[in-house]
N, C-alpha and C positions, 0 to 999 in steps of 0.2 A: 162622408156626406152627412151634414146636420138636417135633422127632418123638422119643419116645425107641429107637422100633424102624425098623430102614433099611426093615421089612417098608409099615410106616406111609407111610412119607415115598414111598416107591415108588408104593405107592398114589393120595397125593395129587399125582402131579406128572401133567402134560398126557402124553400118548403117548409125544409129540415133543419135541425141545428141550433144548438144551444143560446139562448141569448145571458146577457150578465146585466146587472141591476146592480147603479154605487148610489151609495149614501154621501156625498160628498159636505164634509165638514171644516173648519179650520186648524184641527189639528188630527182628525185622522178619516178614513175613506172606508167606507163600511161596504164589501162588495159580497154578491150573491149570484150563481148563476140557475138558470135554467135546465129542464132536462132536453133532449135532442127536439121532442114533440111542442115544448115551449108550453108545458099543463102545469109544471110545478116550481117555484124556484124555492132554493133553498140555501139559507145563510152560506157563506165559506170562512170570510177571514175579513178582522180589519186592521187596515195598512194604518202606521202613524207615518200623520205626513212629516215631510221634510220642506225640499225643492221639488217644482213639477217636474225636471227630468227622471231625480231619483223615485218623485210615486207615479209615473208613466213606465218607468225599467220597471218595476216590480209589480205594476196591472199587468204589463206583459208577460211574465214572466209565472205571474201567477194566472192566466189565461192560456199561454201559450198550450198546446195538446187537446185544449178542450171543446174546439173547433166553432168556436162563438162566431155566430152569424149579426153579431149587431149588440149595440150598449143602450142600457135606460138610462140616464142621468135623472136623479130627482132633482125635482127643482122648486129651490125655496119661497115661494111665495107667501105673500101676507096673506094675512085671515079675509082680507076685502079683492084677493086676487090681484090687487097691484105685486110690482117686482121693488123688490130695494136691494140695498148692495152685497148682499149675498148670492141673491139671484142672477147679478150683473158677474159674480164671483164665478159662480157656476157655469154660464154664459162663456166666458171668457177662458175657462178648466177645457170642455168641450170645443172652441176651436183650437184652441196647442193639442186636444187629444188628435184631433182630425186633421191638424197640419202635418204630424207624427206620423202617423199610421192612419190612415182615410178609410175606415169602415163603417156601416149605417148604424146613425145617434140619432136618439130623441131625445126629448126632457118628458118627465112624467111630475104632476104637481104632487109633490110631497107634503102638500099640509098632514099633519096630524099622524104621519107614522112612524114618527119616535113614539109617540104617546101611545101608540096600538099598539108598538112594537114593548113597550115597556109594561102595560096592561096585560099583555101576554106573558108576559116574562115574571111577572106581578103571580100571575094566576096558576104557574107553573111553580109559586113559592122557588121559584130562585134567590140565590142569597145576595145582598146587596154587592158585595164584589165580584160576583160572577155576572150580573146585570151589566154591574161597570164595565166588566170585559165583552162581551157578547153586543151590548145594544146597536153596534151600529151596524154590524151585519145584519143581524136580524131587523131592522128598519130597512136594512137594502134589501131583503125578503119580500116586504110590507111593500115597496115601492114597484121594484120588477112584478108580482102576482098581480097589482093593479094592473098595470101595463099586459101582462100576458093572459090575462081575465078578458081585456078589452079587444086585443086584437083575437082572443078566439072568437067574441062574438060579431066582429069585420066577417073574419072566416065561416063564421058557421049562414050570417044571411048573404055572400059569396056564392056559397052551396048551396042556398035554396032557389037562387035565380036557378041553378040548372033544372029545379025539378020541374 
């Protein structure tokens, strides 16, 4: 199920359980997942793409065990918030993931977290080949912790209707 609101996708996922955050690009897939509680995420690995079969066998494959309750897709957006054909890319990445294997997807707007992601990585004096390798997970870091920032604070005024 594609959600168009993170309010939605929040909704549908289990309590518990890990979520995964891609950086999805043209030539490779920057993936990150969450811990059980959905408080932290933290870079994993980035896929060079191929064909969508072969970088859909190997999100699996690389998920499989980790009991992921739902995916953030970043989603490429212009700086004015319109969509152009990346975003249409991404769009289109997300239903072949969901015609595949149907578990709960959103998009989260990825403006600006390469740039965070690489600002950090800046600050960490990382060395320019190691940046090279690392940056796109750590952008799927930058993209999931939005996402999982936003549905704790769904959850936390959730909680406060009880009180």
């Amino acid at each position: 199920m594609i959600f168009a609101e993170i309010e939605a996708f929040a909704a549908a996922l289990p309590r518990t359980g890990a979520v995964a955050g891609l950086d999805l690009g043209t030539k490779t897939i920057g993936v990150a997942v969450s811990d059980g509680l959905r408080a932290i995420a933290t870079p994993l690995v980035t896929i060079r793409r191929t064909k969508f079969t072969a970088d859909a066998a190997e999100l699996d494959r690389l998920l499989a065990g980790r009991e992921i309750a739902g995916l953030i897709l970043g989603l490429p957006r212009n700086m004015d918030g319109s969509e152009g054909p990346r975003a249409q890319s991404t769009r289109a990445f997300a239903r072949n993931l969901d015609a595949r294997a149907p578990r709960p997807l959103a998009f989260w707007d990825e403006r600006l977290s390469t740039v965070a992601a690489e600002r950090a990585l800046l600050e960490a004096d990382t060395t320019r080949k190691r940046r090279g390798e690392v940056i796109d997970h750590v952008a799927a870091s930058y993209i999931l912790q939005g996402a999982l920032d936003r549905m704790g604070r769904i959850g936390a005024r959730a909680d406060d209707d009880y009180d």
